[in-house]
C-alpha positions as CSV (number, residue, x, y, z in Angstrom):
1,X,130.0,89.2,138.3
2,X,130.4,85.7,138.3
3,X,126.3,84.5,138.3
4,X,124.6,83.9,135.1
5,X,121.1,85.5,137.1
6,X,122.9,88.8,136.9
7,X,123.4,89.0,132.9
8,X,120.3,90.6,131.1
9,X,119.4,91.6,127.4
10,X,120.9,94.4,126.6
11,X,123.7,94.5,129.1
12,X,127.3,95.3,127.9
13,X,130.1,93.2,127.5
14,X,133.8,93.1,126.6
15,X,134.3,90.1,124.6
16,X,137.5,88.2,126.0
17,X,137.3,85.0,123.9
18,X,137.7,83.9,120.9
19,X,140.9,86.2,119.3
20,X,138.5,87.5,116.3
21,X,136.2,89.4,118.3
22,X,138.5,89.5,121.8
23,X,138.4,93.4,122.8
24,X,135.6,94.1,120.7
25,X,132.6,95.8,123.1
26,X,128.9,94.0,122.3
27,X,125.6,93.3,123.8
28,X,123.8,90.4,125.3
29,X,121.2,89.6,122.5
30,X,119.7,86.5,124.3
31,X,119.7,83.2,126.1
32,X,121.3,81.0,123.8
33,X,118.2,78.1,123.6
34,X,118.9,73.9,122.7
35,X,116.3,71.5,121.6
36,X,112.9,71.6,123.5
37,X,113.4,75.0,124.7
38,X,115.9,74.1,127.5
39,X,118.1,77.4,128.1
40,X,121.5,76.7,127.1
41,X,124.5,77.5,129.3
42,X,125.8,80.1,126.5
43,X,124.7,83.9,125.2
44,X,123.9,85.2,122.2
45,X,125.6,88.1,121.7
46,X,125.8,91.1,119.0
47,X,128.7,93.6,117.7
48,X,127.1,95.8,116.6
49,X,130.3,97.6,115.3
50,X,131.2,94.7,113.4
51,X,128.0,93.4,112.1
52,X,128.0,89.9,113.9
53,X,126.6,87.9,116.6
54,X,128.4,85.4,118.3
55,X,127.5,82.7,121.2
56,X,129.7,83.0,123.8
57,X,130.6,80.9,127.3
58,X,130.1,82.8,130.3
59,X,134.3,83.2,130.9
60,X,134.0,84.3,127.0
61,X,133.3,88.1,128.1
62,X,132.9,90.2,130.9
63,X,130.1,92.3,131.9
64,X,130.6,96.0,131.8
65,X,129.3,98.3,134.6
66,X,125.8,99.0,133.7
């Protein structure tokens, strides 16, 4: 899935990028948001295994089937 419209909260992801959470599984938390509310072209999302949440590019992860 290459669109950004096809990514949801709560949808699963395989983290590919960066190395210290690469192959770790985690879930799209939210939109990442910039100033005045503008959507930013990045996701918020949580690992839950390791306690963290990270913002990630889109070619940072890949969504898992859902």
């Amino acid at each position: 899935m290459d669109s950004s419209k096809d990514i949801q909260v709560g949808d699963q992801v395989l983290i590919l990028r960066p190395s210290y959470v690469a192959g770790k599984i985690g879930f799209i938390h939210a939109r990442e948001i910039v100033t005045d509310e503008k959507l930013a072209r990045r996701w918020i999302v949580r690992i839950d295994s390791e306690n963290i949440i990270v913002s990630l590019a889109r070619r940072e992860f890949e969504l898992l089937a859902k």
